[in-house]
C-alpha positions as CSV (number, residue, x, y, z in Angstrom):
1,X,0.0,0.0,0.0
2,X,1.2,3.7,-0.9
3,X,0.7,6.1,1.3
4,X,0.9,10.3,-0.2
5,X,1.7,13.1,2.9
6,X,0.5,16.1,1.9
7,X,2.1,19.6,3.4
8,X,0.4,22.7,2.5
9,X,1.9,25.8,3.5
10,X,0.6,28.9,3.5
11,X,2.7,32.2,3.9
12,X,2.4,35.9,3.7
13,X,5.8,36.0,2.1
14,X,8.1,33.7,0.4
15,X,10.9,32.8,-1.5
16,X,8.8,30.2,-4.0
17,X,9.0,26.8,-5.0
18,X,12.6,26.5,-5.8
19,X,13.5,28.1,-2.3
20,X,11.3,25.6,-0.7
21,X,12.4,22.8,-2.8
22,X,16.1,23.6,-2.0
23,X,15.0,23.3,1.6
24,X,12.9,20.1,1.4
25,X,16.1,18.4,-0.2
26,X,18.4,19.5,2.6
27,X,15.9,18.0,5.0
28,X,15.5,14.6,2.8
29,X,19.7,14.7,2.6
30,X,19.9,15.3,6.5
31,X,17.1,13.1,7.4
32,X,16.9,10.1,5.2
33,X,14.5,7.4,5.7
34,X,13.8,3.8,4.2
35,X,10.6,3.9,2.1
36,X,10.7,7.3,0.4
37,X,9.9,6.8,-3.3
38,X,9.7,10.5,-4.5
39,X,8.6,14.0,-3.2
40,X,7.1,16.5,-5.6
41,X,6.9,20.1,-4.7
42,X,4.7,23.0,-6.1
43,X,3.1,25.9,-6.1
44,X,-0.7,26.9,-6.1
45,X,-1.5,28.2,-9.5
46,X,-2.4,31.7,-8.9
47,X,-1.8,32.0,-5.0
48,X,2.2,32.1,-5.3
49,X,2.9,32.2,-1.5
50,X,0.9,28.8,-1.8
51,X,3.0,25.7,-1.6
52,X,2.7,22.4,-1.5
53,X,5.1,19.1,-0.8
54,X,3.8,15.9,-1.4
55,X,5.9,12.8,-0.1
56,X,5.2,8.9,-1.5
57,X,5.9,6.0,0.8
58,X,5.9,2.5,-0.4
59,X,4.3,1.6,2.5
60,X,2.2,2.7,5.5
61,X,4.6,2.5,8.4
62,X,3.7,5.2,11.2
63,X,1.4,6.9,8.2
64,X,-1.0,8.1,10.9
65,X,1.5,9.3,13.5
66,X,3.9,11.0,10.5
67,X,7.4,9.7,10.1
68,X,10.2,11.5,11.4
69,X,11.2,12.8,8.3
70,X,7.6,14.3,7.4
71,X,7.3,15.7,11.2
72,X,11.0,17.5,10.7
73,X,9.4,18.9,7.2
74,X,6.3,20.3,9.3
75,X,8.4,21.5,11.8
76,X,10.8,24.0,9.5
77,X,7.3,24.6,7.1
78,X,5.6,26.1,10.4
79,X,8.1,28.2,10.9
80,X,7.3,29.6,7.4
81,X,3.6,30.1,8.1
82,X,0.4,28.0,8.3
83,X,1.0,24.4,7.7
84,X,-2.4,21.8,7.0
85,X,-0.6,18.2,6.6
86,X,-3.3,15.4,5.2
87,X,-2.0,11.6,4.7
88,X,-3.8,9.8,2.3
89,X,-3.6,6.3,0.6
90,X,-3.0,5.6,-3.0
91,X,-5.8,3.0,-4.2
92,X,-5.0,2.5,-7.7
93,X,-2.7,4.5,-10.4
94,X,-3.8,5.4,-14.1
95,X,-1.3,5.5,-17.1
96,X,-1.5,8.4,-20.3
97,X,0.4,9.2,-23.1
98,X,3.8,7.8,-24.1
99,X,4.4,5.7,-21.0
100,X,1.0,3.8,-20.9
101,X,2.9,0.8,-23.2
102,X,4.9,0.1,-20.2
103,X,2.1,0.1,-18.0
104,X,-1.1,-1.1,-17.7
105,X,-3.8,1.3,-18.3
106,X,-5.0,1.1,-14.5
107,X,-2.8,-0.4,-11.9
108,X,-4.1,-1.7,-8.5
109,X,-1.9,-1.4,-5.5
């Protein structure tokens, strides 16, 4: 089972994306822990100051509770501003375009 942590942070002021993406990675490096498949950060669309990192586990160890690495994350992001964290569970994936030969079209987990 996949598990996705969600981190939205919300600030008056910030550097961007890339700022907070250099910063996630220092965490990740600093904090490294088994299971981590990817993180994906981004910004809201029109809200700038409105970003979001998004962590995949291969599995749900401590997915309630947060894992270290994802409470460090909170920790530094609520020092930024407002932080709403959400943990959610991944019940199937859909392939498109070029890469849905390799896969199939849906993919239970």
């Amino acid at each position: 089972m996949r598990i996705l942590e969600f981190y939205k942070l919300r600030s008056a002021a910030h550097g961007g994306s890339e700022t907070l993406g250099h910063l996630v990675n220092d965490i990740i490096r600093n904090h490294p822990e088994e299971g981590l498949e990817n993180v994906v950060v981004s910004r809201h669309l029109e809200i700038e100051s409105d970003l979001c990192v998004v962590l995949r586990w291969m599995d749900e160890a401590s997915a309630r509770q947060g894992r270290p690495l994802g409470k460090r994350l909170e920790e530094v992001l609520e020092e930024l501003g407002l932080v709403d964290r959400s943990t959610w569970v991944v019940e199937e994936i859909t392939m498109f375009g070029k890469n849905k030969e390799q896969w199939p079209c849906r993919k239970s987990l």
